[in-house]
C-alpha positions as CSV (number, residue, x, y, z in Angstrom):
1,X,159.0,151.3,80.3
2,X,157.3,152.2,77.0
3,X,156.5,148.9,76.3
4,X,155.1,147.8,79.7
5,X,153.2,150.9,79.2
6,X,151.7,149.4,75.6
7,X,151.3,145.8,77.5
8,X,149.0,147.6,80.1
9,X,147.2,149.7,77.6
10,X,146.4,146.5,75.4
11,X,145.2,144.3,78.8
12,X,143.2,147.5,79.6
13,X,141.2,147.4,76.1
14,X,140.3,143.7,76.3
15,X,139.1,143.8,79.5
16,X,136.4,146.5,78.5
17,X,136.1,144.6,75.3
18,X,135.0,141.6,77.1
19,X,132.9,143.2,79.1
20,X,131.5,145.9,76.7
21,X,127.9,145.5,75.5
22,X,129.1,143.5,72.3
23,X,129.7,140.8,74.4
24,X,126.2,140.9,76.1
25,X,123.8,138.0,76.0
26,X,121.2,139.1,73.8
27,X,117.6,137.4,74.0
28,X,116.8,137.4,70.3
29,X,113.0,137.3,69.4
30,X,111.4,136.8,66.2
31,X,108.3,138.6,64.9
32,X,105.7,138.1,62.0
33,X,106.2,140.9,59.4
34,X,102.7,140.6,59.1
35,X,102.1,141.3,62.3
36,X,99.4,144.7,63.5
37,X,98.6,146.3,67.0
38,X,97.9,146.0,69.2
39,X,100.6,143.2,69.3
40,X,103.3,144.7,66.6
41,X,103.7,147.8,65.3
42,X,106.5,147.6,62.4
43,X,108.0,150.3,59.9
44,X,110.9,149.6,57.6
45,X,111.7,146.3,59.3
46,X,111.7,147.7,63.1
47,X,109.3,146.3,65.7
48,X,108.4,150.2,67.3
49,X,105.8,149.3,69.9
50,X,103.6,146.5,70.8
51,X,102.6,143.7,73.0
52,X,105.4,141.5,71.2
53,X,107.8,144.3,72.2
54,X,106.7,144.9,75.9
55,X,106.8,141.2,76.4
56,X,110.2,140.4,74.7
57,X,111.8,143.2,76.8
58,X,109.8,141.9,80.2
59,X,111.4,138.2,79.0
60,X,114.8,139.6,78.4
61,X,115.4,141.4,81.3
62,X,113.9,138.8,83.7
63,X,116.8,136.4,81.8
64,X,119.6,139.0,82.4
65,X,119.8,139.4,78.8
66,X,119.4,142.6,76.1
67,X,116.2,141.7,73.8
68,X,117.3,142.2,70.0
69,X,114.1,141.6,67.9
70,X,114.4,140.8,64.3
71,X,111.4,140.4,62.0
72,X,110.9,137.6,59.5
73,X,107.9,136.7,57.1
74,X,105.6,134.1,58.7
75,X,107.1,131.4,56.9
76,X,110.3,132.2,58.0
77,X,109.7,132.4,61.6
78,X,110.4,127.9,61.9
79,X,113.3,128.3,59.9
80,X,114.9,131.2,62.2
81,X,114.1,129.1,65.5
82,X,115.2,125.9,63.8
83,X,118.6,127.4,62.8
84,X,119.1,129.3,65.7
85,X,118.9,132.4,64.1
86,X,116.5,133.6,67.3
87,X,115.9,132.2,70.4
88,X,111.8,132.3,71.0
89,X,108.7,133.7,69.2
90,X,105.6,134.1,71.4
91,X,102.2,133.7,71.2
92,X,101.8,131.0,69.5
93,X,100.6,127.3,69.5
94,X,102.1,123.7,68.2
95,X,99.3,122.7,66.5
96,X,100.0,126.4,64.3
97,X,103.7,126.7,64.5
98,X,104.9,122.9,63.7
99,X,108.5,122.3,64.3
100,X,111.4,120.6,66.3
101,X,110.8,123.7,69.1
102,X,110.5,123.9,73.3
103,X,107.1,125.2,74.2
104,X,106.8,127.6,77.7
105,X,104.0,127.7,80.0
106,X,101.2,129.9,78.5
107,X,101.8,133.2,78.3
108,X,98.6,135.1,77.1
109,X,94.9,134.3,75.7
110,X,93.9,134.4,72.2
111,X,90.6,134.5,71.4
112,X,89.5,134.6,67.2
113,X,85.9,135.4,66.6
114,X,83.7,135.4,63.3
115,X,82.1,138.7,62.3
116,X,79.5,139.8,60.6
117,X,78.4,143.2,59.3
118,X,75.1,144.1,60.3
119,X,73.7,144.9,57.0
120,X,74.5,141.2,56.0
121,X,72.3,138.0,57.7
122,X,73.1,137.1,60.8
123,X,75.1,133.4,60.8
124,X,73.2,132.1,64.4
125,X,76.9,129.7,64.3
126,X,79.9,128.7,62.7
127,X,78.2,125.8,60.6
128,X,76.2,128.5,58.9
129,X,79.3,129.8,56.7
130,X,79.8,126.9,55.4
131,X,80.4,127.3,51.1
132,X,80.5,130.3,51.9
133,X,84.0,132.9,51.7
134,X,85.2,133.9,54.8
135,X,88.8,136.5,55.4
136,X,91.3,134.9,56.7
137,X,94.8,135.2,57.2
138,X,97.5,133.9,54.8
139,X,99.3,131.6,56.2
140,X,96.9,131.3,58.9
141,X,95.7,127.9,60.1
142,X,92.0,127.6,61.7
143,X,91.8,124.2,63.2
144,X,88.5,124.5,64.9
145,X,86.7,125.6,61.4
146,X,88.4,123.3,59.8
147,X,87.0,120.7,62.1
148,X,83.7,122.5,62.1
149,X,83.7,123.4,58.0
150,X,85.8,120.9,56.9
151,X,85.7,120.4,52.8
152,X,83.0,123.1,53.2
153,X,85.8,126.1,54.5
154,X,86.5,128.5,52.0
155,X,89.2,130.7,52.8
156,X,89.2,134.1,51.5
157,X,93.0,134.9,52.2
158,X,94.8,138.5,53.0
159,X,98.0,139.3,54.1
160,X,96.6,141.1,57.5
161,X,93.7,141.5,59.3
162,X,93.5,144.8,58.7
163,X,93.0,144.2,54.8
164,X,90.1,141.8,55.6
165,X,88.6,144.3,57.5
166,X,88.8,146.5,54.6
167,X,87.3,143.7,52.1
168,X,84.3,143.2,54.8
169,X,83.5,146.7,54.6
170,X,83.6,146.9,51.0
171,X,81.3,144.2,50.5
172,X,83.9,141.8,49.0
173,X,83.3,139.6,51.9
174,X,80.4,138.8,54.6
175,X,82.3,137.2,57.2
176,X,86.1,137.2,58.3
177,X,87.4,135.7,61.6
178,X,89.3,137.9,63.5
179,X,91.9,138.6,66.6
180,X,89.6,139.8,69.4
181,X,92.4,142.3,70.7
182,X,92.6,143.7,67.3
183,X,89.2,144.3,67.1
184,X,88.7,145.7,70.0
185,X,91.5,148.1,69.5
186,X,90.1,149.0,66.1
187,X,87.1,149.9,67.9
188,X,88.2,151.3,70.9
189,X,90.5,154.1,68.4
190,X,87.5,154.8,66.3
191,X,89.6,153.0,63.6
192,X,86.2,150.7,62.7
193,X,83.5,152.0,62.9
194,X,80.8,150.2,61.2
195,X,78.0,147.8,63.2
196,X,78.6,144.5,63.4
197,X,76.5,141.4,64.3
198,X,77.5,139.5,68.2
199,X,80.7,137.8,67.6
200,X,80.5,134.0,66.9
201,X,83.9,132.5,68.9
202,X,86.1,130.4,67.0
203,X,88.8,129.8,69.3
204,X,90.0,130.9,72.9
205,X,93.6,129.7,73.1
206,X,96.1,129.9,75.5
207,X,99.5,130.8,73.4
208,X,102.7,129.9,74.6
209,X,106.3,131.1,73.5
210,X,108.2,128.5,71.3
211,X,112.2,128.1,72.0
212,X,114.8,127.3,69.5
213,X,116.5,123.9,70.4
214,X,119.7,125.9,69.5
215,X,119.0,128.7,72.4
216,X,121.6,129.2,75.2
217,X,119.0,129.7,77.3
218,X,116.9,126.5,78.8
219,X,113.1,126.1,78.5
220,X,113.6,125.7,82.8
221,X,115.0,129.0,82.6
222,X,112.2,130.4,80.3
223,X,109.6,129.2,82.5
224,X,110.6,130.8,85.4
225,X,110.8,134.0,83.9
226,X,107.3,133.9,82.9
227,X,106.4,132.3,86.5
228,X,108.3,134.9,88.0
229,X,106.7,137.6,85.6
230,X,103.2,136.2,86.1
231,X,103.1,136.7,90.0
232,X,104.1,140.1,89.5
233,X,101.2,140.6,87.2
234,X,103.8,141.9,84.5
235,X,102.3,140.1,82.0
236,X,98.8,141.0,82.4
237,X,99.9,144.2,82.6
238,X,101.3,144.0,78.8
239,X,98.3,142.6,77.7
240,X,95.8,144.9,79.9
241,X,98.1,148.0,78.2
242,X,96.3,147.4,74.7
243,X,92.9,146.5,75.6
């Protein structure tokens, strides 16, 4: 009797087990440690809050699956979807993120414009900035200055935007290209405060989310998430939330 009562008590445990959260499909998403808000907020490693956040949980739970995020240095973020080591990244584009990867429908719009404070000339367009430094992002590509600059492009690298803000304000720089969304957010906080000439657009991009060949889950099954998402206006939403 004792030892039917033991068999029971064993069947019991690896039935909850198997059906306990450690066996839950987990959507894993991988972030750019050098990532700011309004898209990432990170401290010690943790993604906290963010429009990388709201849409890897909106993904996640439109896949039946619990988000895990990890965050990896920018040039780590190919060899963590090639290995398998996460499933997606988002807001990005092939020609930026080069790699043997599945690329979803669009997801958002990313618009980089050049700036200019006030108290420097005014470039009337891109061409203008030519020999000249401009902040960028390490790692960073720019295809349309590159096509626009071409041997004439000098990059002025940082590790964030934020920092090139910094070195614009400072008088290090003249000109840095930057996220729209950040800046606006910088704005809109009172976080930059300083006059700036009209923004020159460099790019308006529609990013898409890149998927590991290794996923379990499908690029059909990615892309009706964010079809399903989209006619709900969930995604808009995320993005609206930080403008």
């Amino acid at each position: 009797m004792k030892r039917a009562y033991r068999r029971l008590l064993l069947l019991l445990g690896g039935l909850l087990a198997a059906t306990g959260p450690a066996c839950a499909a987990t959507l894993s998403i991988v972030v750019d440690d050098s990532t700011e808000m309004p898209l990432a907020e990170l401290r010690d490693g943790q993604l906290l809050q963010g429009w990388h956040k709201d849409i890897g949980v909106l993904l996640a739970a439109r896949l039946g699956r619990e988000p895990r995020f990890l965050v990896r240095p920018r040039k780590r973020l190919p060899v963590s979807l090639a290995s398998g080591d996460a499933d997606i990244v988002c807001g990005y584009q092939p020609a930026w993120l080069p790699g043997p990867f599945l690329w979803s429908a669009p997801v958002a719009e990313h618009t980089d414009v050049l700036v200019t404070l006030r108290r420097a000339p005014r470039p009337p367009a891109l061409a203008a900035v030519a020999d000249q430094p401009v902040g960028t992002v390490l790692g960073f590509r720019y295809p349309e200055l590159e096509a626009v600059l071409g041997a004439h492009f000098i990059r002025d690298d940082a590790p964030q935007m934020q920092a090139n803000l910094e070195k614009l304000v400072a008088g290090r720089i003249r000109h840095v290209v930057v996220n729209s969304q950040f800046l606006d957010y910088q704005i809109k906080r009172g976080l930059f405060r300083h006059a700036l000439h009209p923004r020159l657009l460099v790019s308006r991009t529609r990013v898409q989310c890149a998927l590991s060949p290794h996923s379990s889950v499908s690029l059909a099954e990615l892309n009706r998430a964010i079809r399903q998402l989209q006619a709900r206006g969930r995604l808009q939403a995320a993005y609206n939330r930080y403008r």
